[in-house]
matplotlib code that plots the C-alpha trace (Angstrom):
import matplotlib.pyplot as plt

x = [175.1, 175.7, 174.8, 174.2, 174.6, 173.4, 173.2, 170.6, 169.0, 168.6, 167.3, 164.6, 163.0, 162.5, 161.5, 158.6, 157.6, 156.9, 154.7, 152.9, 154.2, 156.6, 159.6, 162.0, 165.5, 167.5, 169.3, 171.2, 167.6, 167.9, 171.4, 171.1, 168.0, 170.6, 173.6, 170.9, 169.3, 172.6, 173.9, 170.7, 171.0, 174.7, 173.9, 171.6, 173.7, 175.7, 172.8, 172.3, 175.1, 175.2, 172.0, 173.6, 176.6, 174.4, 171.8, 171.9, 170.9, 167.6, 166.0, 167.1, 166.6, 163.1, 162.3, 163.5, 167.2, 167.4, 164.1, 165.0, 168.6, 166.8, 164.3, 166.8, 168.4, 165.0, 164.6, 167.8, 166.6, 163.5, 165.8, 167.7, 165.1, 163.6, 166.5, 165.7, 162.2, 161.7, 164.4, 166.8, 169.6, 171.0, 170.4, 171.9, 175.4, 174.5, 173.3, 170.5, 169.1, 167.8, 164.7, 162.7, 166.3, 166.4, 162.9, 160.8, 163.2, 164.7, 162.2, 159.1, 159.9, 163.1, 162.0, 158.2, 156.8, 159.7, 159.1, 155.6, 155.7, 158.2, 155.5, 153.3, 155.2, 156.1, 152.5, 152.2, 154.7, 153.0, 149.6, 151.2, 152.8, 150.6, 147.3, 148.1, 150.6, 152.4, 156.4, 157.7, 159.4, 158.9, 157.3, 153.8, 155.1, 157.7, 154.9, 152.6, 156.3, 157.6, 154.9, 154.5, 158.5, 157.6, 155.4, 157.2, 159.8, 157.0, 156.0, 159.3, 160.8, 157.2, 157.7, 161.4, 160.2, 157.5, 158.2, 159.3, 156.5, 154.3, 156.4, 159.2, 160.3, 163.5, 162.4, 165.8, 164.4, 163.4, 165.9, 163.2, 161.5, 158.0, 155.8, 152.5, 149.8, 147.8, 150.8, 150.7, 147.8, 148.9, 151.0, 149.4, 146.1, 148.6, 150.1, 146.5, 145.9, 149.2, 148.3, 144.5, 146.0, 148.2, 145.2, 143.6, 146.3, 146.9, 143.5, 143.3, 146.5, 144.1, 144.2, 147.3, 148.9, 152.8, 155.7, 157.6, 155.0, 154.8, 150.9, 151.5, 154.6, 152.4, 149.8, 152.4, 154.1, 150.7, 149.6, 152.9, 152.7, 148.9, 149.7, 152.7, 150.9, 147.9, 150.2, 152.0, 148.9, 147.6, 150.6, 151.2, 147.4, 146.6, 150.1, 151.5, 154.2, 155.5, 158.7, 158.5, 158.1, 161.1, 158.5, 156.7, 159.3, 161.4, 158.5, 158.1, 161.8, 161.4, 158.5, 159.3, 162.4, 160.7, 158.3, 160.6, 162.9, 159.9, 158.8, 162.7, 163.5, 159.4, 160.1, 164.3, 164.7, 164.2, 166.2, 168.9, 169.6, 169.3, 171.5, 174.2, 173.7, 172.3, 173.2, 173.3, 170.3, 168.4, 168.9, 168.0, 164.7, 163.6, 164.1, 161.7, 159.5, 158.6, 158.7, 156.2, 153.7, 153.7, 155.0, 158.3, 156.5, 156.5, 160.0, 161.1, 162.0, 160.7, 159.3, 161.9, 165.4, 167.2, 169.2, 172.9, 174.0, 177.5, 179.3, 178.5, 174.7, 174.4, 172.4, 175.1, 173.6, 171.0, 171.1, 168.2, 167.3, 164.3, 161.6, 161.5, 158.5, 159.9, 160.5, 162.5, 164.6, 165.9, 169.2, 170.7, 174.2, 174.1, 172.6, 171.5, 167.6, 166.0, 163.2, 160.1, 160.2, 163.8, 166.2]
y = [86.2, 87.7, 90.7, 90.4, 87.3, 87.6, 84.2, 83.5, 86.7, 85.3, 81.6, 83.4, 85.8, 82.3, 80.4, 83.1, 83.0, 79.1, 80.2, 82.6, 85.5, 88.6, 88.9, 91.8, 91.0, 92.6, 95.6, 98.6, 99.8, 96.7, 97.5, 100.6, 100.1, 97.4, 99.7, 102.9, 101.2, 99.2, 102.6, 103.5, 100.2, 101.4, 104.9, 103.3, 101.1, 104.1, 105.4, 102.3, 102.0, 105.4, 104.5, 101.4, 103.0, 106.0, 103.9, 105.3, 108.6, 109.4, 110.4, 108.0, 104.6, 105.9, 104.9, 101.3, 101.3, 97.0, 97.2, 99.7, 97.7, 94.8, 96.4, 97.3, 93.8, 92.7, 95.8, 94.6, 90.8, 91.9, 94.0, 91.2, 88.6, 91.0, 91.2, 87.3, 87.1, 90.1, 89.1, 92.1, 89.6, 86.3, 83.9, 80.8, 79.2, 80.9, 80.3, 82.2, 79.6, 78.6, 79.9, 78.7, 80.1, 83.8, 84.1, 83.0, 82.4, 85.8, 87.7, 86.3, 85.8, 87.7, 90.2, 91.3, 89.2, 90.3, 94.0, 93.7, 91.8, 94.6, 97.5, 95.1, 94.3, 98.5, 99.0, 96.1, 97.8, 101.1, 99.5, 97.6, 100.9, 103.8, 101.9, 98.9, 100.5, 97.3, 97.1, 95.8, 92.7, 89.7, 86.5, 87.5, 90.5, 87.8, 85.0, 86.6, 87.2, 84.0, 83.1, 85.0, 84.1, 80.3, 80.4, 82.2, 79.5, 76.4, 78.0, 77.9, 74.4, 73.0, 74.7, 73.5, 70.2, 70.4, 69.7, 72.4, 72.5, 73.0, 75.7, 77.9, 76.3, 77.7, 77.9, 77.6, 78.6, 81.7, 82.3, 83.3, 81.6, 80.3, 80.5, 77.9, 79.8, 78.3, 78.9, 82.6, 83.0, 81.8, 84.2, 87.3, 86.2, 85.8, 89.3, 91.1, 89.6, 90.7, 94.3, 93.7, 93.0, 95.9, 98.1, 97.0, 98.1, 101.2, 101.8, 100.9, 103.4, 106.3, 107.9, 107.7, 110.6, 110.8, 113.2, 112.2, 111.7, 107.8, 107.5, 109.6, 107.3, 104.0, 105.3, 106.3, 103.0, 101.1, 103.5, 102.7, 99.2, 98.7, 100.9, 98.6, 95.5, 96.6, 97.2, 94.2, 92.4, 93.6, 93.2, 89.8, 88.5, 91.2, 90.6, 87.3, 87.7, 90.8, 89.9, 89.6, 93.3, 95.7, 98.3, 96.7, 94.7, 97.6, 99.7, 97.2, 97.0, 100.7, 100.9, 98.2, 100.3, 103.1, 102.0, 100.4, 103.6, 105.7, 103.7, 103.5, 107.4, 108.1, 106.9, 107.6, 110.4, 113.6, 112.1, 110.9, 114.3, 115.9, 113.8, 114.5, 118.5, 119.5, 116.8, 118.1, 121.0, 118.5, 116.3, 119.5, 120.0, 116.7, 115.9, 119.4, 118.1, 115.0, 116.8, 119.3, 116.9, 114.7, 111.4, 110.8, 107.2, 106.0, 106.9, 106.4, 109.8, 111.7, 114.9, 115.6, 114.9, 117.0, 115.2, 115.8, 114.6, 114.5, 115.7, 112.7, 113.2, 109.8, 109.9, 107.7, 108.5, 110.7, 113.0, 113.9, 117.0, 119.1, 119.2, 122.2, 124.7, 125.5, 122.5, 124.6, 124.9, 121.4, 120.9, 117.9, 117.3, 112.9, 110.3, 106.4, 105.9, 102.8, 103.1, 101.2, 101.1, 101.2, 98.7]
z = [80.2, 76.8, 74.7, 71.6, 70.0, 66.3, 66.1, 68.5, 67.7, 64.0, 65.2, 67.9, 65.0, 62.6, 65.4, 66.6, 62.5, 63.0, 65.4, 63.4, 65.7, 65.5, 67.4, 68.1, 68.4, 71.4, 70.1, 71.6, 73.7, 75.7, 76.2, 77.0, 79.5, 81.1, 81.7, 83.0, 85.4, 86.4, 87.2, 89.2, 91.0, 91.4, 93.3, 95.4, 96.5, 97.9, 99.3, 101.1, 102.6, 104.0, 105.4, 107.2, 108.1, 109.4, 111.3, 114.7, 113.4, 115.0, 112.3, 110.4, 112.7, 113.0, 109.4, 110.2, 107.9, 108.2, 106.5, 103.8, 103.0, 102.5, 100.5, 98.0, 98.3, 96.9, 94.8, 93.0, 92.9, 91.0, 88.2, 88.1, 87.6, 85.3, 82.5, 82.8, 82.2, 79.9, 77.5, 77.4, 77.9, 75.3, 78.0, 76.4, 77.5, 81.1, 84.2, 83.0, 81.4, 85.7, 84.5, 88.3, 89.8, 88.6, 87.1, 90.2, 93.4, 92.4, 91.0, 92.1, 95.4, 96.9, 94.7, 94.4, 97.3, 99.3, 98.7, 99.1, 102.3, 103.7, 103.1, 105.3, 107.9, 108.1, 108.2, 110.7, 113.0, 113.3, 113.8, 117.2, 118.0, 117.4, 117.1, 119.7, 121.8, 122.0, 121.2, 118.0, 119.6, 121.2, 120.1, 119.1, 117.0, 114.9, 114.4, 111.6, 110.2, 110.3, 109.1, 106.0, 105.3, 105.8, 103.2, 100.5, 101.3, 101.3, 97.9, 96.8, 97.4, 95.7, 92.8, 92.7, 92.7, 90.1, 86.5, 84.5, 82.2, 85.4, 87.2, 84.7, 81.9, 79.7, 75.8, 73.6, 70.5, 72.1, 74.6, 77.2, 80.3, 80.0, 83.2, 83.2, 83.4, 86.4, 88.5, 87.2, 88.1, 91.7, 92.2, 91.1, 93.4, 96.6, 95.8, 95.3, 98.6, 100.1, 98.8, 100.3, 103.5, 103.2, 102.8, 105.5, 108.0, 106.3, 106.9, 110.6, 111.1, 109.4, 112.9, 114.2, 115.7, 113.8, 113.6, 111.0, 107.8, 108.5, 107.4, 104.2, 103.6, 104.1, 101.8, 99.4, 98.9, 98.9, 96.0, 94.1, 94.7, 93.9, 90.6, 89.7, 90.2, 88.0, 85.4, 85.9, 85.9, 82.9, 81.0, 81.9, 81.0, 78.1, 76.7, 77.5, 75.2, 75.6, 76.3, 72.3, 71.8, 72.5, 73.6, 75.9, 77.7, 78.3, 79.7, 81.8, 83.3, 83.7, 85.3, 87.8, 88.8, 88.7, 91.3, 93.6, 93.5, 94.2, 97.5, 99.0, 98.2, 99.5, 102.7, 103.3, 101.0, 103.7, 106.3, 104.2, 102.5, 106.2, 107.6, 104.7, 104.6, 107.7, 110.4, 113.8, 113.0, 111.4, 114.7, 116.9, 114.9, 114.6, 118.6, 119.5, 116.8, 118.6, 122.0, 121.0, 119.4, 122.6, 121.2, 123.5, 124.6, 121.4, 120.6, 124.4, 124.7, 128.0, 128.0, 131.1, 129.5, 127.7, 124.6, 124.1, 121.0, 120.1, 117.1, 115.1, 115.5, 117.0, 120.5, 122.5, 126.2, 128.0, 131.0, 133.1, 134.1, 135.5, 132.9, 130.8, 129.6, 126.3, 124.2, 121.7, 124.4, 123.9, 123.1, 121.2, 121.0, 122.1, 123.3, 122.8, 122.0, 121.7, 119.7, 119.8, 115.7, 114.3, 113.9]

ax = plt.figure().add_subplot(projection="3d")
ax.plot(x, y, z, "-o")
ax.set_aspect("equal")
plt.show()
């Protein structure tokens, strides 16, 4: 991968002529856009990795943190696939030229279907939880899962095998990936159903009783993921080309970061910035929070145990004790929990 090459710039503007359309070379906005979000892509990496390191933290493991790290995994797949298929990078005399490679195993599916399966398997586990009151193991919670990953992998290796005129195609005189448009229309019908099925377990979890925001958080990322897709949508069937304009191709980058940031930091935002400022009181008011709204069978926490949680914040081991009147009374400085929904 390149940036700029004049030379290709020149023969992709004369090439789009032959075709009776106009072109916009790449010039220092595409740049720029690729060395922003790089940066972004860079402090969330951080971020991530404080939430891995950090992943016994209650408050923290209660958000799910294998989920959210390989939510950015994908998150960073889609960007990636992204300077691919929107044109912000020379593509020639690279391995960016793999247009099925980085445009639809990367993008299409490690990236988009990936992150929109993820919202749906959160909202799957709370619905067992909460709505079910079923534990978020064991074989029948893993088959819709497997499932769902079998055939993202079943739609990959048939497309690998299809011709590329049938499937992604690279386009040297233009330097940019050309999807058929049957198959595009595929793939946004299997995400609309994706987000449909989404819905309909957010829905069913309308009533649950929570502590920690989880329904708002669900309905967040399904609003920021139906709004991306809409746009997505209508940019890729009421402007086919717009890789072709510097505008529109770099509004959509942004916005597909933009989104992705916006469900990650929706649902991991509070208890990251708690757990780096204000660890252990952030710990002590989270455990009486879930004592006083009654949900300790949910997060295996009993109603007659007081928490001790040691200077790291982590809940290593429990002691019981009688059970006490006054759940501000609870004091955390360490324990272990197993939660029903963490990883």
């Amino acid at each position: 991968m390149t940036y700029p090459n004049p030379e290709v710039e020149k023969i992709r503007v004369m090439a789009a002529q032959s075709l009776g359309m106009s072109l916009d070379m790449r010039y220092t906005g595409d740049l720029v856009i690729v060395i922003l979000l790089s940066c972004i892509y860079g402090i969330n990496l951080l971020a991530t990795l404080f939430v891995l390191i950090n992943r016994n933290y209650p408050p923290i493991r209660s958000k799910g943190p294998l989920i959210l790290v390989v939510m950015y995994i994908s998150s960073a797949c889609w960007f990636i696939g992204d300077l691919q298929v929107n044109g912000h990078v020379t593509l020639v005399n690279s391995s960016m030229t793999d247009c099925r490679g980085y445009g639809f195993w990367v993008r299409i599916l490690l990236g988009v279907c990936n992150i929109t399966g993820l919202i749906s398997i959160r909202a799957y586990i709370f619905y067992r939880i909460f709505v079910r009151s079923l534990p978020a193991r064991g074989f029948r919670f893993f088959l819709p899962i497997g499932t769902f990953f079998a055939c993202l992998l079943a739609i990959g290796i048939v497309i690998s095998v299809l011709s590329p005129s049938k499937s992604v195609e690279y386009v040297p005189h233009l330097d940019l990936c050309s999807m058929d448009k049957p198959l595009k229309i595929t793939i946004y019908v299997l995400l609309w159903v994706m987000d449909g099925f989404t819905s309909v377990i957010t829905w069913r979890n309308r009533n649950i009783k929570s502590s920690f925001r989880e329904l708002r958080e669900m309905v967040f990322s399904l609003v920021i993921m139906f709004t991306a897709l809409i746009f997505n949508t209508a940019m890729q069937f009421a402007h086919p080309y717009y890789p072709f304009k510097s505008k529109y191709r770099i509004a959509s980058t942004i916005f597909d970061t933009a989104a992705c940031n916006a469900i990650w930091w929706g649902i991991m935002a509070k208890p990251f910035f708690q757990c780096l400022f204000r660890r252990q009181q952030y710990l002590h008011e989270w455990m009486t929070k879930l004592c006083e709204d009654g949900l300790q069978k949910e997060y295996q926490v009993s109603s007659s145990q007081t928490m001790y949680a040691n200077q790291d914040g982590n809940m290593d081991q429990y002691k019981e004790v009688p059970e006490v009147k006054d759940s501000n009374s609870i004091q955390t400085t360490g324990s272990r929990m197993s939660f029903r929904y963490g990883n």
